[in-house]
N, C-alpha and C positions, 0 to 999 in steps of 0.2 A: 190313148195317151202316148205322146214322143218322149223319147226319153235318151240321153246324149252316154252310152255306154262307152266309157273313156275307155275303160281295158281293152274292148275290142276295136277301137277305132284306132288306139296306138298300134294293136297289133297289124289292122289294113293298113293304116299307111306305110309301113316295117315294111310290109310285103307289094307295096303301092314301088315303094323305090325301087325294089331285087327288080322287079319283073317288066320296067320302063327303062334301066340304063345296062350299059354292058359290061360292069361289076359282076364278079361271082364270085369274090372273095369272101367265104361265108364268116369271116373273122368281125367282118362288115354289120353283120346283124348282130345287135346287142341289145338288149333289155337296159328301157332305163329302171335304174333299183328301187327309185319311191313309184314308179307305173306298174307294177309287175305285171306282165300281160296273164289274161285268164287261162290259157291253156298250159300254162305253165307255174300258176300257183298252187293248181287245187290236185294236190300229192298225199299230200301226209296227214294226220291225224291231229298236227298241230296245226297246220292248214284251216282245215275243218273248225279248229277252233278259235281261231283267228278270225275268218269269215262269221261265223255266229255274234263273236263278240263288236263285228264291225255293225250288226244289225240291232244288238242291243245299243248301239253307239247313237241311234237317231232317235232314241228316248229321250237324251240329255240336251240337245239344241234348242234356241228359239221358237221354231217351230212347233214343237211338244212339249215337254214339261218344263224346260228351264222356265217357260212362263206364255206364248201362245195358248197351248192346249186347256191348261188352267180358266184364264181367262173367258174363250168360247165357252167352257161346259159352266163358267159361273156366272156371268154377268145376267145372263137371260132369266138368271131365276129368280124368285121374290124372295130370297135370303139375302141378296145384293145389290147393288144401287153402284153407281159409278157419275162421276165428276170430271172425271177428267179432261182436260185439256188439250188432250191429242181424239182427235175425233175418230177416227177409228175404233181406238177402245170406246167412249163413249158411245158410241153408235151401236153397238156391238149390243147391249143392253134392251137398246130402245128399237128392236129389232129393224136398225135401219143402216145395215153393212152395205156400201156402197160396190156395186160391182165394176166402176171404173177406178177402183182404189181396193185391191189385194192385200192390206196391208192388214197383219195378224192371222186374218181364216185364211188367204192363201201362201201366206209361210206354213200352216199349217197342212193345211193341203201337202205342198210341195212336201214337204219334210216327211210323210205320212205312206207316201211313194217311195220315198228315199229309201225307206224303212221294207218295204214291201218288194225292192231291187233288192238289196240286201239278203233279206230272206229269202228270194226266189235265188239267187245265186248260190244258196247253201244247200235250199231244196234239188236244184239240178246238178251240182258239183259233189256234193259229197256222198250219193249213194252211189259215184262212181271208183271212192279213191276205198286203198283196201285196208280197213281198222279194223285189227287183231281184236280189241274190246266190244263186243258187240252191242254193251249194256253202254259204253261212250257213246256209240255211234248211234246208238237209237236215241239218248239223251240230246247230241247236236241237235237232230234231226227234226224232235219233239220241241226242241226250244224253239227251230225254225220255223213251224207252222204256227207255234201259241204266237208268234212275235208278229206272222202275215195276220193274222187272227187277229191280233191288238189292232195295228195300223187299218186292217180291214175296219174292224167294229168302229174306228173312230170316223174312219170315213165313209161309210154306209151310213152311221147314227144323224153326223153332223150336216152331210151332202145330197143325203137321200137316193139319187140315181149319179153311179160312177163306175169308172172303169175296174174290172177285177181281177188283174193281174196275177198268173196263175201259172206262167214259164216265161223264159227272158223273149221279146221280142221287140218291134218300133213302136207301132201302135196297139192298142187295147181299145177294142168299144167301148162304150158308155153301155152300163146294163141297169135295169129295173131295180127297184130297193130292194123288190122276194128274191131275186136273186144275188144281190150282195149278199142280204144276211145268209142264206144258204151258204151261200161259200163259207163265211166266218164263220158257224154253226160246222161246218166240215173242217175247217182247219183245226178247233178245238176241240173237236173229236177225235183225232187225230193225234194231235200234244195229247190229248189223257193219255191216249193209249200207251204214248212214248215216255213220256216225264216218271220220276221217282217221284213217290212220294214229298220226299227230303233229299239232302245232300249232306253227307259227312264232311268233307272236304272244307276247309273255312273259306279258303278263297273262291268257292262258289256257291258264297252268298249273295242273294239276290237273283239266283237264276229263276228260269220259271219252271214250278212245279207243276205235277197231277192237279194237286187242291187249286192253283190257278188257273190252268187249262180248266177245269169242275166247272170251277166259281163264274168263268165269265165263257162258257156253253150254257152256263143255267139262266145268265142274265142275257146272253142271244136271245135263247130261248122266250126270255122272258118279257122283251120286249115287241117279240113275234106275237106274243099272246099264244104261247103253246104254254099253258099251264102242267098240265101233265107231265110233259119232257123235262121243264125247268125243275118242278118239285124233284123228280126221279135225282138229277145233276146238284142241286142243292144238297138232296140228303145224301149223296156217295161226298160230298165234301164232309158233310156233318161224322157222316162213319169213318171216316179216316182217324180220329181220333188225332189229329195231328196240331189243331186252332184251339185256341181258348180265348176271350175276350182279358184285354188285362186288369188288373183291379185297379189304377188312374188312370181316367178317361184320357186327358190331357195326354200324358203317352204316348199318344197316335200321331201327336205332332211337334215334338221337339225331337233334337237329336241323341236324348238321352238314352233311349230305349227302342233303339230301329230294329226292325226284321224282328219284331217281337212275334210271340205267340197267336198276336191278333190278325197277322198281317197275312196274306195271301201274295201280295205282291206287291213291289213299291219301286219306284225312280230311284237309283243309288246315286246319289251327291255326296262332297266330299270335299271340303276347305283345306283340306292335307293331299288332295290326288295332284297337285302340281299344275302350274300352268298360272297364270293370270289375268287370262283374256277369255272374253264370252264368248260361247257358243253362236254366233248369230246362223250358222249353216255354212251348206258348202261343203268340200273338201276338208275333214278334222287336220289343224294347225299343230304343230309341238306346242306352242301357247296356249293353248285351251285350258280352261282350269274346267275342272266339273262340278259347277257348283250353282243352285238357282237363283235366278230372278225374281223368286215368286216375292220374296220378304221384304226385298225394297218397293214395290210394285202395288202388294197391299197394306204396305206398311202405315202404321198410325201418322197423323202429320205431325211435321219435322224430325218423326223417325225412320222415314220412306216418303215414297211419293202419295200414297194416300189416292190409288188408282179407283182402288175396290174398296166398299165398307157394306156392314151388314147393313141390313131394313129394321126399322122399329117396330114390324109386324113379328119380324125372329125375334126380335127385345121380347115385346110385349108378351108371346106365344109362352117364350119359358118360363113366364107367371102364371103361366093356366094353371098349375099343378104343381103341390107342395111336395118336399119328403117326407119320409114316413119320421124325420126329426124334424117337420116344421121348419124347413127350409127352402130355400129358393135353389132350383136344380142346376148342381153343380156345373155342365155341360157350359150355362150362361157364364162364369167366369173364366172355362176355359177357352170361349169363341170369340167373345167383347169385348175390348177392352170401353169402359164407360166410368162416367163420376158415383163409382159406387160409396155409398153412404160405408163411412167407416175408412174408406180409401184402399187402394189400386193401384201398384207400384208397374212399373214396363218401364226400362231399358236405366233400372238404378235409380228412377223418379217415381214421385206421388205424382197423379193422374190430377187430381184436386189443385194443387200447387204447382204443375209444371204449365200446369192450360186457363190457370188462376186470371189473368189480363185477357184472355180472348173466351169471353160467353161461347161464340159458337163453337170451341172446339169445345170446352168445358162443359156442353150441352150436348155432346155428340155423339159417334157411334163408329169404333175402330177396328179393324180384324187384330184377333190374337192368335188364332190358328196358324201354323205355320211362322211364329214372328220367335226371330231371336231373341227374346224381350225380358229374360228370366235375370239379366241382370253382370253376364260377359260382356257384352257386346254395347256400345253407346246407343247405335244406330246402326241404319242397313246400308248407310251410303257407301260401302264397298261393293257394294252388287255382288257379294262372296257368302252365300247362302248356300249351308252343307245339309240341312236339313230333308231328308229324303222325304219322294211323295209318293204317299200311300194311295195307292189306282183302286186295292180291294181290300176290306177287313171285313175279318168273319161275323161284326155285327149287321154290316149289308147280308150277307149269305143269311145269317139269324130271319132278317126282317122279311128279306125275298121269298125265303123258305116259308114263313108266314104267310105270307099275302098270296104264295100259288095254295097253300091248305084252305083258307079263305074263297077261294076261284075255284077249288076243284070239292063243295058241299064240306070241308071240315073245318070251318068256323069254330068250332070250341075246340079244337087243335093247335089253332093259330096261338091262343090267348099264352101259350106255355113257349113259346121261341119267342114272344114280344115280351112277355116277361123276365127273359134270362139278360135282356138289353136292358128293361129298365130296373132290373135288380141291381146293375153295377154300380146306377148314381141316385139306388136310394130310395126310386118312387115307389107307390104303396102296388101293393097285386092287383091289377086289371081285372084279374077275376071277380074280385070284390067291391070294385071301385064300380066297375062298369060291366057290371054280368049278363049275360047272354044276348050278345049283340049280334045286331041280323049280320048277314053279309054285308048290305051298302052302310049299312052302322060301322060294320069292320073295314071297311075299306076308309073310309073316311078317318077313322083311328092309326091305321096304317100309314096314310098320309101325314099325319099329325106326329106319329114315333119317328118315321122318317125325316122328315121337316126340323125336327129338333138334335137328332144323333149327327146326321151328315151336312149339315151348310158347311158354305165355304168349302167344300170336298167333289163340288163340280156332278151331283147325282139330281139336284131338286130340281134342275130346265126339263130335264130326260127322265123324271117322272113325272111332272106337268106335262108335257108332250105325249106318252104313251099313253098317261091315263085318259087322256083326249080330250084335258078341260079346256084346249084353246078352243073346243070348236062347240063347249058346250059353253052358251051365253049367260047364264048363273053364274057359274064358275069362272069366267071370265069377267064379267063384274065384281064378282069378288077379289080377284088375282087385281083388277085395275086399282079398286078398293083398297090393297095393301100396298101396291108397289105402280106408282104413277108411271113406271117407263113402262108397263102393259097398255097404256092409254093408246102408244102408237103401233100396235102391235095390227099388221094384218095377216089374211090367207095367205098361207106359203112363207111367210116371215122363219116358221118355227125352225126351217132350214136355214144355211146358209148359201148364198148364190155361189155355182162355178166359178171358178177363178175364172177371169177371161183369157187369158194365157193357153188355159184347157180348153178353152172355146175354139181359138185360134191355130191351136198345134192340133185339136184333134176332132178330123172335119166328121160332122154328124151330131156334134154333141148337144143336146138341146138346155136351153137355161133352165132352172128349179121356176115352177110359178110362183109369182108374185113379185120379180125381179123383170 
């Protein structure tokens, strides 16, 4: 991978000039003050923290979570379905991402690297400069690998075979997928070691912790199919005592209740951080607002663009099973918005009467997750979405923790951590309901807890895909069965193709097959 490092190219040309004319007025050489050159930033301890904080900074763009990264980890799954008009995103679903058109996976991409500069700049610059605090500097340090770790896992999971940058240079080969995840499996071994549990400090909320470094080494793990390793990494998260699941589900996605109990780690947005212009990438603007894209994007119609919506398979699924009060599970009115009998209020309107003259939306099927829709707000059309996105909660660790006890002969183990999820919204004891279920019985149930807690949260493509039901043809009739955009699904689809960009700047790369 080429990569255009401005700090150092400001500083060659600086020294391009001295050393070609007969000046040697060293009053001559000046730093411009927004370029600071690298050898002369990385001093202090605020340095250090500045540099960190430029690497958490490529969370927030286009490219990742202001609304790229979203979209790639959701469309592919059969919780979601897309319409949209711009074909890129549509395509993106029907696993048919054009490689002469980079447009969403390789902003992604891009952005992803950005991230992974960023971090390696922290990683080589600051175990040189000399921090009095030792417990600061191992914290920097620790946030810098969990951050190459993130950007890593996103593009190992999404690209399959990719470059693994791992010290600042020009190029980076292209390496093997066992080798990516190896690497991201090391970075976040790494971050445990370094990270606090917590942080006292208020303004460093949203760093990343132990339990998040834990939580996503146990899910490397987990998609490595190293069962053993993940359970061991799940349950040091579980013993920290530091998670609780919260008692309203919904909580996980408005902005009322962030950096809750549940949360391991989340995207920080903010409708009050300043600025008014979107992230699209690049160089960070003083205009910048940090705030997502996700709510107008999957917003209900005429409340957003109505990019993304659930599948009727998610509808229909959370009728399988009542509550223990003979009800319909909660979870369904906090993901859907739909013409529910009795009525269904979003953005200060009945759902019944606002879509009364148009059957098909009045017939339809909307995301609420993530939607400002509580009744501030008219509509998303500001594109000024402060609602942070939650990457992990401890009912993912809950379920994962399940399914490696399940994989590793402790099946009646499992039934007591998938329990503790569906105690929240209500469903009856699994023990009782459905007692002593083999392993492929449990894993199948697994799939179905899962399927239900996390849509629209970007997990159900990336367990479709691990569990290998693209390449088992049952299962893939089934998956076509629910969700018609599997119909065009072929081998090698389940990736995304190299940007061609990467192709072109970085000679050897070979394309993902099926592209």
């Amino acid at each position: 991978m080429k990569y255009k490092i401005f700090n150092y190219l400001a500083g060659f040309l600086s020294l391009a000039v001295i050393t070609t004319s007969c000046v040697n007025d060293e009053d001559l050489i000046q730093l411009d003050p927004n370029n600071d050159a690298a050898d002369s930033f990385w001093k202090t301890d605020e340095d250090a923290i500045k540099g960190v904080n430029a690497a958490y900074g490529s969370l927030l763009t286009d490219g990742t979570y202001m609304r790229s990264t979203p979209l790639l980890l959701d469309l592919k799954g059969d919780d979601t379905r897309s319409n949209s008009p711009w074909g890129s995103m549509y395509n993106v679903g029907r696993f048919n991402s054009n490689v002469s058109d980079a447009a969403i996976y390789g902003w992604a991409y891009e952005t992803y690297y950005q991230g992974i500069y960023r971090a390696n700049q922290v990683l080589t610059n600051v175990p040189n400069i000399d921090i009095a605090d030792t417990a600061l500097k191992n914290r920097i340090l620790g946030q810098a690998y969990f951050l190459r770790g993130l950007y890593l896992f996103h593009a190992v999971n999404m690209f399959q075979n990719v470059p693994l940058p791992t010290e600042i240079a020009a190029f980076y080969p292209q390496k093997t997928n066992q080798e990516g995840w190896a690497q991201v499996i090391s970075d976040f071994k790494t971050a445990a070691e370094l990270l606090p549990p917590s942080y006292t400090n208020i303004n460093d909320k949203g760093r990343a912790t132990k339990g998040a470094a834990l939580g996503y080494l146990g899910k490397a793990y987990l998609f490595t199919k190293d069962f053993p390793n993940a359970k061991i990494a799940f349950k040091q998260v579980i013993d920290l005592g530091v998670y609780a699941l919260v008692a309203n589900y919904r909580d996980n996605f408005t902005a009322t209740n962030e950096n809750n109990s549940e949360s391991l780690f989340e995207v920080q947005f903010s409708r009050d951080a300043g600025g008014v212009d979107l992230g699209w990438g690049g160089a960070p603007a003083t205009g910048w607002g940090k705030t997502s894209a996700r709510a107008i994007t999957y917003g209900p119609r005429a409340f957003g663009w109505t990019d993304v919506q659930p599948t009727w398979a998610l509808f229909n699924e959370y009728h399988d099973e009542k509550t223990t009060a003979n009800t319909t599970d909660p979870r369904l009115d906090a993901t859907i918005f739909y013409n529910k009998p009795g009525g269904m209020q979003l953005y200060g309107q009945n759902f019944a009467t606002f879509y009364a003259a148009n059957p098909g939306d009045l017939n339809d099927l909307f995301c609420r997750k993530y939607q400002n829709s509580d009744g501030n707000y008219a509509n998303e059309y500001d594109w000024r979405s402060g609602i942070n996105e939650r990457l992990l909660r401890y009912a993912d660790v809950l379920l994962m923790y399940a399914e490696c006890l399940n994989e590793t002969g402790d099946t009646p183990g499992a039934y007591t951590y998938i329990q503790m999820v569906r105690n929240r919204v209500g469903l009856p004891n699994l023990a009782t309901a459905k007692p002593g279920l083999s392993q492929v019985a449990m894993r199948e149930q697994i799939g179905h807890e899962r399927f239900l807690e996390f849509p629209l949260e970007g997990h159900r493509f990336d367990d479709i895909r691990r569990w290998g039901w693209l390449q088992d043809p049952v299962k893939l009739a089934w998956l076509k069965a629910r969700d018609v955009e599997f119909n065009s699904y072929a081998a090698g689809r389940e990736f995304f193709p190299i940007p061609q960009l990467e192709m072109d700047n970085n000679p050897g790369t070979i394309q993902n097959s099926g592209y």
